[in-house]
N, C-alpha and C positions, 0 to 999 in steps of 0.2 A: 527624705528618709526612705530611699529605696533601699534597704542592706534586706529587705525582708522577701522574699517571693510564696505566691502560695502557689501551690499545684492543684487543679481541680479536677480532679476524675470524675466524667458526668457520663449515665448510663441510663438508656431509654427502655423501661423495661415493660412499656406498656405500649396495649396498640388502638388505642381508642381514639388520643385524639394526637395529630401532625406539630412536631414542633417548633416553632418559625424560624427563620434564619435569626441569625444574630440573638438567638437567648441563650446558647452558649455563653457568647461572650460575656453578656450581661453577667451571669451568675459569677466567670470568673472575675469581671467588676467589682462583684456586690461583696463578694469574698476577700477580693484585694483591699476595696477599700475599707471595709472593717476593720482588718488586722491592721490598716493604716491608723486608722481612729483611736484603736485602742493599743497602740503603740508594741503592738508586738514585737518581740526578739526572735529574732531567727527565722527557718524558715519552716513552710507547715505544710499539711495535706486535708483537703477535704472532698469526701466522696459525695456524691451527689445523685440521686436518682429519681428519671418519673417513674410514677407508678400508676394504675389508673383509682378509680375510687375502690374498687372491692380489694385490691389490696393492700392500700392503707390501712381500710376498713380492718381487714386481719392482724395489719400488723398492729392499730390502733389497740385491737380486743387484745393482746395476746400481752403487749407491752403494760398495758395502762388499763386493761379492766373497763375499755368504755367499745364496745360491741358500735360503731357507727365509723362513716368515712369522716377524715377530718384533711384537711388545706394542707398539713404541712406536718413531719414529726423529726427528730434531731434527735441524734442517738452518742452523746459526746462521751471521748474516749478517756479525755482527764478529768484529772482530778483536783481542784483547788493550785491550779495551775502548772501541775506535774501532766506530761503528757510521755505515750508511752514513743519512741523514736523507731522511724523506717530504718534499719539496720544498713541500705542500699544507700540511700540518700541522704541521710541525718538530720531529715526533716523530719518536726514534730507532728504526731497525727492526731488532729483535732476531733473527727467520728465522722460520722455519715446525717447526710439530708434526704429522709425524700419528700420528693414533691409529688402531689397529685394531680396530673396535667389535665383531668377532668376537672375536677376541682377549681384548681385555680380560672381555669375558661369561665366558668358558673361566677365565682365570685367576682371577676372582673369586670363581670356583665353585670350582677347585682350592682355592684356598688360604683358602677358608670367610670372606670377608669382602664386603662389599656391594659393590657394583659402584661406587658414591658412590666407594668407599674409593678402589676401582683405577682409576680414569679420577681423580681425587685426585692419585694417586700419579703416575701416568706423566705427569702435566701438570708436577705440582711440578718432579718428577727432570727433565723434557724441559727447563723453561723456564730449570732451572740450567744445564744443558748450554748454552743462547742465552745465559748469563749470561758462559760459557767454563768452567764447570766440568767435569771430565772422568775418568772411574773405569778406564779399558780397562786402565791399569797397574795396576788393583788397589794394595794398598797404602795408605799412611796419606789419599792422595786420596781413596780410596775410602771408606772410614772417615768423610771430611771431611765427604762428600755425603752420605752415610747417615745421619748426625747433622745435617744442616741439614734434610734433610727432612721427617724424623720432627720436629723442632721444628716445622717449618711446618705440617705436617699437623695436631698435636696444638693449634696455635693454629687452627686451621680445624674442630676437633671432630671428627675423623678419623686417629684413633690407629691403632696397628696391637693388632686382639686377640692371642691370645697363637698360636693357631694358625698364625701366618704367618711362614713361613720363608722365604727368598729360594733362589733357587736357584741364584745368579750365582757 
């Protein structure tokens, strides 16, 4: 099922911490193989950006009313599966990622898994959220995501070890 391509525009907009080779790639991975997973049509765009914590932090308060730096925020552009189209390319545009490249360091180290793992992770979990998947209720949603991800990860060669507990 290659008929699909995604495009990832990834954008460093922070200077705190260096970002390793090949996490590029990984995220356009993590993005590919979602839209695999979930059997997308056509083809898509997702933006992707580090930030460090104190701008999440901003864009956390200003989005979502919670004033704190958080891992990861996903800003998706459809709606219930209508997505608005690149007029250039006629690929659909799924929203924006970013990532907090502090953040993610911090929690990699917390939770004793490679940093591959957790910038892995927060891409997968983000890119579903542009898919419209959504956990805030908790619940068997939550559940849903939690099992699609760890499949996708696991076909990406990025399991979770056994030390890692969420905290959500």
């Amino acid at each position: 099922m290659e008929n699909n391509s995604v495009k990832v525009v990834i954008s460093n907009l922070q200077k705190t911490a260096k970002i390793p080779t090949g996490i590029r790639l990984l995220i356009r991975k993590c993005c590919h193989a979602v839209l695999t997973e979930e059997n997308f049509e056509g083809n898509a765009e997702v933006s992707v950006s580090f930030v460090d914590n104190e701008q999440i932090r901003a864009l956390n308060n200003e989005y979502r009313k919670k004033d704190m730096p958080t891992d990861v925020l996903s800003f998706p552009l459809g709606e219930n599966g209508k997505y608005d189209i690149n007029l250039e390319t006629g690929a659909k545009m799924l929203g924006d990622i970013v990532i907090s490249m502090e953040k993610a360091i911090e929690q990699a180290e917390r939770y004793n898994h490679s940093l591959r793992r957790e910038i892995g992770y927060l891409t997968v979990h983000s890119c579903l959220h542009l898919l419209g998947y959504d956990h805030e209720a908790g619940g068997l949603e939550f559940v849903r995501m939690r099992e699609k991800e760890e499949v996708i990860l696991t076909k990406l060669g990025l399991e979770r070890n056994e030390s890692f507990y969420s905290e959500e």
